[in-house]
Structure formats: structure tokens, C-alpha cells
C-alpha positions as CSV (number, residue, x, y, z in Angstrom):
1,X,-16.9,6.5,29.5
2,X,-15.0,3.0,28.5
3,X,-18.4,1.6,29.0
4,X,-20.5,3.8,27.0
5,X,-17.8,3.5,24.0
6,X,-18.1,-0.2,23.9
7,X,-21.8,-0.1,23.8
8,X,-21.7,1.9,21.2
9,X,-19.9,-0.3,19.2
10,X,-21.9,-3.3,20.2
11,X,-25.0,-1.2,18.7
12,X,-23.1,-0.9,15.2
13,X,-22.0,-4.4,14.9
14,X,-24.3,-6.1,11.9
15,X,-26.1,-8.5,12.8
16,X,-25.5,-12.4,11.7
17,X,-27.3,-13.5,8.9
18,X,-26.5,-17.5,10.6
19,X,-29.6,-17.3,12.2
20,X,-31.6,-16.7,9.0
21,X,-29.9,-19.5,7.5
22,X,-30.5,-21.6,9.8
23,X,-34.4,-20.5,9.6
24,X,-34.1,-21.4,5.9
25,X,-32.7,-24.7,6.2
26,X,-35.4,-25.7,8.4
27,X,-38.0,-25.3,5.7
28,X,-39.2,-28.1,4.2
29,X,-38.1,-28.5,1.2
30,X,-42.1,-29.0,-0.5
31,X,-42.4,-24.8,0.6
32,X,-38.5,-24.0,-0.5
33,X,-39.8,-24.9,-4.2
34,X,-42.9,-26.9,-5.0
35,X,-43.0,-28.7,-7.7
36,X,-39.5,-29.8,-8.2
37,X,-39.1,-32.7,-6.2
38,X,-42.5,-34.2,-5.5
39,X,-44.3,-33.2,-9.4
40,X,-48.2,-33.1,-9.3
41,X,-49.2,-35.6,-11.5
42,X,-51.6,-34.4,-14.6
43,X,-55.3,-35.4,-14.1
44,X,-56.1,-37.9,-16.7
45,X,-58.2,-36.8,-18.9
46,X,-62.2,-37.8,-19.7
47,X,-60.6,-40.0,-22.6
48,X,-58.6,-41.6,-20.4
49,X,-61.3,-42.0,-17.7
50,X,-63.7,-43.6,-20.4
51,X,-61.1,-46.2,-21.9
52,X,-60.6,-47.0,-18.5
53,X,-64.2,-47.8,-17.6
54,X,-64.9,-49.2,-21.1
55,X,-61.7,-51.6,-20.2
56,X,-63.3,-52.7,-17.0
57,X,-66.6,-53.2,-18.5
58,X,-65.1,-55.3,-21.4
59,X,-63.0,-57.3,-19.3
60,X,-66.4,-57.9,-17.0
61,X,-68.3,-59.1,-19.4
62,X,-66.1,-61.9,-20.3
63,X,-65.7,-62.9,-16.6
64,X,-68.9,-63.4,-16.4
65,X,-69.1,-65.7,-19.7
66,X,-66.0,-67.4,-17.9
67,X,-67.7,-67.6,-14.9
68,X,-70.4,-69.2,-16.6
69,X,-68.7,-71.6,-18.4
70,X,-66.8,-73.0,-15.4
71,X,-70.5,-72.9,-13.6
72,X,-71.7,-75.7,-16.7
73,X,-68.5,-77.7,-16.6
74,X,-68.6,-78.2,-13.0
75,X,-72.4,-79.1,-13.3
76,X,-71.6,-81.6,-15.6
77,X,-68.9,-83.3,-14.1
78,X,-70.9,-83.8,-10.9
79,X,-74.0,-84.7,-12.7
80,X,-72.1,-87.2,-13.9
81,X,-70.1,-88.4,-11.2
82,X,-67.0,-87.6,-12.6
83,X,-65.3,-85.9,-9.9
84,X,-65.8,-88.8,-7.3
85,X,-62.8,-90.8,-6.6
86,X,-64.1,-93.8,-8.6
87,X,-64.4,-91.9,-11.4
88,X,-61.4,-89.6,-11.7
89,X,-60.1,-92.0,-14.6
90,X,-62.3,-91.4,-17.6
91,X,-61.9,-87.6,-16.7
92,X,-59.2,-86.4,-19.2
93,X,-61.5,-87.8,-21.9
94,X,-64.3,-85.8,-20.5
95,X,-65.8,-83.3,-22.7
96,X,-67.2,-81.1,-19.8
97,X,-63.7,-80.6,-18.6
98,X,-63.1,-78.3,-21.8
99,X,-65.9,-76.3,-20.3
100,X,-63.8,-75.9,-16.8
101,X,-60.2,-75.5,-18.2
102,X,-61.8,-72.6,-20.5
103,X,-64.0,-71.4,-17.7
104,X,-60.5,-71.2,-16.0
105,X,-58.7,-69.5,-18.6
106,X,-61.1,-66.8,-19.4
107,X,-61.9,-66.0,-15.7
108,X,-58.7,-65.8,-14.3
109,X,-57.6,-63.2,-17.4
110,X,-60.0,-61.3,-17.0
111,X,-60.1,-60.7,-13.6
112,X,-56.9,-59.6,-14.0
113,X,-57.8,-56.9,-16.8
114,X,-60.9,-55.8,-14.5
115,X,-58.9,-55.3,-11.5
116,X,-55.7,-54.1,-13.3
117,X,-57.8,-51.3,-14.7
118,X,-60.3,-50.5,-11.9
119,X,-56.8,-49.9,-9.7
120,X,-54.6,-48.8,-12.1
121,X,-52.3,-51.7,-11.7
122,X,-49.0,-51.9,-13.3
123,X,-48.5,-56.1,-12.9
124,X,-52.3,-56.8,-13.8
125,X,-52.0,-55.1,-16.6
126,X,-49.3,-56.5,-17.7
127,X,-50.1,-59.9,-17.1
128,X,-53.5,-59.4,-18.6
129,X,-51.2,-58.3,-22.3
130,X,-49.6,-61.2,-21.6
131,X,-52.0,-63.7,-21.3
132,X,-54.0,-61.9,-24.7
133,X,-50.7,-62.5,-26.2
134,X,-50.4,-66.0,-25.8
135,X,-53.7,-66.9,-26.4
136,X,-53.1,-65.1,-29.9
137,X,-50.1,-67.1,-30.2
138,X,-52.0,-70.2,-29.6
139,X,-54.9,-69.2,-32.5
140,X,-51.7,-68.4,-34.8
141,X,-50.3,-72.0,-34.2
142,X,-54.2,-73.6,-34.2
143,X,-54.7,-71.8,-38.0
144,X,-51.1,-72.8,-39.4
145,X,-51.7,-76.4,-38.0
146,X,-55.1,-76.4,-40.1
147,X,-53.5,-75.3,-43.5
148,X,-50.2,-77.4,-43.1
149,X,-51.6,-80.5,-41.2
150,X,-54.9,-80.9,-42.7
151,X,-55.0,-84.7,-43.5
152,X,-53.5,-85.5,-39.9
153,X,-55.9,-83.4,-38.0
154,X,-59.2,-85.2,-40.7
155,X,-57.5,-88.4,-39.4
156,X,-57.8,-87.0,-35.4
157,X,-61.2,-85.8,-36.1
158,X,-62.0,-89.5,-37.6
159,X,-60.5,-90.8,-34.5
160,X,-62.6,-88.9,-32.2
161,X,-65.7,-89.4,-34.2
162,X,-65.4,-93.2,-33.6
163,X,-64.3,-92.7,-29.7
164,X,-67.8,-90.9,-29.6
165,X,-69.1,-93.6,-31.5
166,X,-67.8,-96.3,-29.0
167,X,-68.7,-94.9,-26.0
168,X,-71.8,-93.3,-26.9
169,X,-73.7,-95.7,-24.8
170,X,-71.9,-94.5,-21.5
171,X,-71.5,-90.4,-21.6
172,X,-74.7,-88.7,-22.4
173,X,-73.0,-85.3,-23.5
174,X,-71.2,-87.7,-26.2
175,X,-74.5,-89.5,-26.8
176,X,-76.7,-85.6,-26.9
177,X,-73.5,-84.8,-29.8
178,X,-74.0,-87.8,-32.0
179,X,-77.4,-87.8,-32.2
180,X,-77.5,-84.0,-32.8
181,X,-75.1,-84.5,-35.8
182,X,-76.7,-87.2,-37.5
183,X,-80.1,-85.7,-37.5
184,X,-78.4,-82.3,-38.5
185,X,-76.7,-83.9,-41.4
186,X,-78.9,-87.3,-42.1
187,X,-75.7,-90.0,-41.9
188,X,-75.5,-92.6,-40.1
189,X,-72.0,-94.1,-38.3
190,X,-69.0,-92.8,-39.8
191,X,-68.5,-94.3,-43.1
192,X,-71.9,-96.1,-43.2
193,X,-74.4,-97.5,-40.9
194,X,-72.4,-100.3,-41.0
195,X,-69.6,-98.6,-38.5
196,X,-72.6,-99.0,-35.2
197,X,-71.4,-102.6,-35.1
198,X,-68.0,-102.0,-33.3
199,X,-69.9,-100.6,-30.8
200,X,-70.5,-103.5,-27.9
201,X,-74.3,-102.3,-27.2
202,X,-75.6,-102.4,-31.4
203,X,-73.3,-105.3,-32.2
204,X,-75.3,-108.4,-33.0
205,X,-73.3,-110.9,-30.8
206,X,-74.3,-108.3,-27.6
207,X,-77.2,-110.2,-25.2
208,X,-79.1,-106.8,-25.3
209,X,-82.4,-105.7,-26.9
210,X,-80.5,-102.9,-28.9
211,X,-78.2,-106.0,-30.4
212,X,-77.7,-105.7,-34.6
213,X,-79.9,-102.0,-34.0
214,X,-78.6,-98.5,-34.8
215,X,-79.8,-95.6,-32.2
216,X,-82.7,-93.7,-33.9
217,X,-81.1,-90.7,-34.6
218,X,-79.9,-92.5,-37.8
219,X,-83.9,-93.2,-38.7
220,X,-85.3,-91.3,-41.9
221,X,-88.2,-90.4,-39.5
222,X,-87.4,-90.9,-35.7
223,X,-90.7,-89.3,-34.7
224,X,-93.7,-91.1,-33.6
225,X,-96.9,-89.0,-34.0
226,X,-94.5,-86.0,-35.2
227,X,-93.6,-85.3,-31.4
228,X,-92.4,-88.2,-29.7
229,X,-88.8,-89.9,-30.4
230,X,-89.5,-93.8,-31.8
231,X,-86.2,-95.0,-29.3
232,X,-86.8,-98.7,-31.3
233,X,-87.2,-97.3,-35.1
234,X,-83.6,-98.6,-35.7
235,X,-83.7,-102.4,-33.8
236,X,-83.1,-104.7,-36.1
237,X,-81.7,-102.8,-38.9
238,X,-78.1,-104.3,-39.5
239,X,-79.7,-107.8,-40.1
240,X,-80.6,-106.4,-43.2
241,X,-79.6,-105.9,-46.2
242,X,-78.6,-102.2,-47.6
243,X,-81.7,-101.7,-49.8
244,X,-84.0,-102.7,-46.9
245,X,-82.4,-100.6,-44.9
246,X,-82.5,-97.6,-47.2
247,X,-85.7,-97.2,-46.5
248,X,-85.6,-97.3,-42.7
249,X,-82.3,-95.2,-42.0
250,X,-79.6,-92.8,-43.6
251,X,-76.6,-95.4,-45.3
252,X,-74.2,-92.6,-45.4
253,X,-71.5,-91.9,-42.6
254,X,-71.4,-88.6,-41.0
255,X,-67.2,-88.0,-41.9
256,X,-67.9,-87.1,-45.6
257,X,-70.8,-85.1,-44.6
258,X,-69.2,-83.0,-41.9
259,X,-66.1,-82.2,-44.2
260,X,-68.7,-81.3,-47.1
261,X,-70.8,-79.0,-43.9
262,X,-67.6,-77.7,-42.8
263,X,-65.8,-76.7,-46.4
264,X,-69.7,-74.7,-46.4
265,X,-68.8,-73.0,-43.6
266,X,-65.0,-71.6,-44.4
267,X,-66.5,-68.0,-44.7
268,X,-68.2,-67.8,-41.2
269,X,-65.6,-69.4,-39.7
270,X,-63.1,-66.9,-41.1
271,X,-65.1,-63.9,-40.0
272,X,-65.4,-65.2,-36.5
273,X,-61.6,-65.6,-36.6
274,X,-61.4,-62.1,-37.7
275,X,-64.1,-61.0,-35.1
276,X,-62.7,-62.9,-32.0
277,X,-58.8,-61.0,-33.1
278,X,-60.3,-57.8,-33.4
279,X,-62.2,-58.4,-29.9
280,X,-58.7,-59.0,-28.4
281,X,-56.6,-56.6,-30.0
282,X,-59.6,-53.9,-29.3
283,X,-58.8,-55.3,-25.2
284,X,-54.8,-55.0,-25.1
285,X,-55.0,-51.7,-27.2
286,X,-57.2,-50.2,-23.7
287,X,-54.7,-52.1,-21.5
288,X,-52.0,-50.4,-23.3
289,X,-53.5,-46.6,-23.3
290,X,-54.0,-47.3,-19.3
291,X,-50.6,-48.3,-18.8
292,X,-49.2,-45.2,-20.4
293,X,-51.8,-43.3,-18.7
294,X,-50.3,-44.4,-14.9
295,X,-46.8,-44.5,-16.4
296,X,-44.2,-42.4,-14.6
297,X,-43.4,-39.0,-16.0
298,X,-39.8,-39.5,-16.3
299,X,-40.6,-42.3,-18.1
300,X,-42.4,-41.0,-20.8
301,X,-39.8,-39.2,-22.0
């Protein structure tokens, strides 16, 4: 009867609730309440999904014109020989190497802005807003040194005219930009025709054929038979005097004539200024709207 009295008391006895609880603890904690701990990201939406593809499309295209402009300053510099060892020296005076430090510039940049928005990338973006920042920077400083420093930088540009002028017998990109000058704005030398004698090729104590000549892009007509260039219709032409001259080649230098061409050109100059900063700005605003898109939630607010 003990027996039966126990097991009826067994029977009665609630049962532990430790067991559940231990049940519940081994839920993950995703099932025990989704959404708290690991929040579902909101899908971007198709505004953000078209800046993001315009973004890499815009920062494409301007690889590609990086790309290319490497592509023709490497071409030059080996068409010229100027990356062999015996010709590394002249190189920093090299036009062509403008082409490849630009080439550089713009490629690099922009990879960064195609890949930081292709793959939502927090660092490439970033670096991409800061490289459009400096370069705007750098235009800032370029503009301010114009209006505050314009005599100095005339005085540079006379400087590098005459460099040109010097060595326009040795770099054929120099020679090609001379020639296309003068016949663009009919002048001769920089000052006057006069200036071709400091170079050691048209000066008349130099053993060549081209001694006391000018190069024939300073001719009044440098065509023979209105198709072929006359290379010799300026030999001779600084034994004599300036009225004979006159009627052979253009007396005036190209300095005064490029600052009259260039004071024309003030009002295309300032709306490609305006065109090339609203082409940026219209890049880092996209960079910007991705970065806020891929932004953390918690962030935000």
C-alpha cells in the first residue's frame, strides 16, 4: 500500500519547466526574434541602381580617354627614343611626357570610381572624392595664379616659346607646334623674324644650308603648286633687309599675337572651366549618393 501511495504522489508532482528552458536556449537566436540582431538591409531602389550604373559608365568613359592618352604619350616617347637609356636626360623637358603623367592621373582615378561603384566599395569611393577634390584644388590654385601672377606666367610662356624656338630643330612634336602656330596666326619668331637667329641651325655663322633662313612656316605663301610645302621659301631671308623681307615672310613675332588670340578667347575658355567643374561635381555628387546608399543603418541616423 506504501508503494501505491508514493506513486501516486510521483504522478501529481508538476513537471520541470528546466527542460523547456533548456530547449529555448538552444534556439538560435535568428528564430528567437528575426530581425533584431542581424537587420535585412532595404533593397536600393531603381534610382539608386541607375546613379550607380550611370557612375560606372561615367567613370568608364574617362578611363578610356586616360587610357588613350597614356597609349599617345608612350608612342611618342618611343618614337622618339626617349625612353632608351641614352636618352632619359632630355625627358623632363619632353612634351609627350604630359600626355603619360595625365594618362596616369585620369586612369588611375577613374578606375577607382568604376570599380568603387561596380562593387560598392567604401575605400574606392572615397579615394575617388578624394582625388576629384584635389584636382579641383589644383584648378582653384591654376585660375588664382592667372589673375594674381599674370605678368610672371606671360614671362614663363615667353620663356617656353623661345625654348621651342631653340630646339625646334631636334623634337618634332616642338617643331609640328611652332609651325602650327605661326601659320595659324601669321608671325614669325617671337618678337620678330629676327628672334630665328639664336637658334644654331638659321643662324648665319651655322655651316648648314638653312644658315641666315627662317623655317617656312613663317613664308606669306609656303605652298608650292597650292599643295606641296616650299621647305626653302625662307633660305636666305635674314640677309635681308626688313622691307625685302616683307614681302617673302610675316615680320611680326608670335608673343603679341598669341596674347591678342588668347584675350579673344577669354569667353570659351571660361565656359570650358565652367563645363569641366560641372563634369566633376556631377561625378562626386554619384559617388556621394552611392556611399550613403551602402552606408550602415546605424549610421544614417
Amino acid at each position: 500500500s506504501r508503494l501505491s501511495v508514493q506513486a501516486s504522489r510521483l504522478v501529481e508532482l508538476p513537471y520541470s519547466s528546466s527542460d523547456d528552458d533548456d530547449g529555448d536556449t538552444d534556439l538560435p537566436m535568428a528564430q528567437q526574434d528575426p530581425g533584431v540582431s542581424c537587420p535585412v538591409p532595404p533593397k536600393p531602389s531603381a534610382f539608386s541602381q541607375c546613379v550607380r550604373y550611370l557612375a560606372f559608365l561615367w567613370n568608364l568613359l574617362f578611363l578610356l580617354l586616360g587610357l588613350l592618352a597614356l597609349a599617345v604619350g608612350v608612342w611618342g616617347l618611343l618614337a622618339k627614343g626617349s625612353l632608351r637609356w641614352d636618352g632619359l636626360a632630355p625627358l623632363g623637358s619632353d612634351p609627350m611626357l604630359l600626355f603619360v603623367l595625365a594618362g596616369l592621373g585620369a586612369s588611375a582615378v577613374s578606375l577607382a570610381g568604376c570599380l568603387g561603384a561596380l562593387r560598392s566599395s567604401p575605400c574606392l569611393l572615397r579615394f575617388f572624392l578624394g582625388a576629384m577634390l584635389a584636382f579641383a584644388g589644383l584648378e582653384v590654385l591654376g585660375g588664382l595664379l592667372l589673375l594674381v601672377a599674370r605678368q610672371r606666367l606671360r614671362d614663363a610662356l615667353r620663356d617656353a616659346l623661345l625654348l621651342c624656338l631653340l630646339r625646334y630643330q631636334e623634337e618634332p612634336d616642338l617643331r609640328f607646334l611652332v609651325d602650327e602656330v605661326q601659320q595659324s596666326l601669321r608671325c614669325c619668331g617671337l618678337g620678330s623674324y629676327r628672334d630665328w637667329e639664336t637658334n644654331p641651325y638659321f643662324n648665319c655663322s651655322a655651316p648648314g644650308v638653312q644658315a641666315c633662313s627662317v623655317p617656312a612656316s613663317c613664308c606669306l605663301d609656303p605652298w608650292q603648286n597650292g599643295t606641296v610645302t616650299n621647305a626653302q621659301c625662307g633660305f636666305g631671308v635674314l640677309r635681308l633687309g626688313d622691307m625685302a623681307a616683307s614681302t617673302v615672310v610675316h615680320l611680326g613675332g608670335c608673343v603679341a599675337q598669341l596674347g591678342a588670340w588668347l584675350r579673344g578667347q577669354v569667353g570659351g575658355i571660361v565656359a570650358g572651366a565652367a563645363v569641366l567643374v560641372l563634369v566633376e561635381a556631377a561625378g562626386m555628387l554619384m559617388a556621394l549618393k552611392i556611399l550613403r546608399d551602402i552606408a550602415p543603418i546605424g549610421a544614417r541616423d
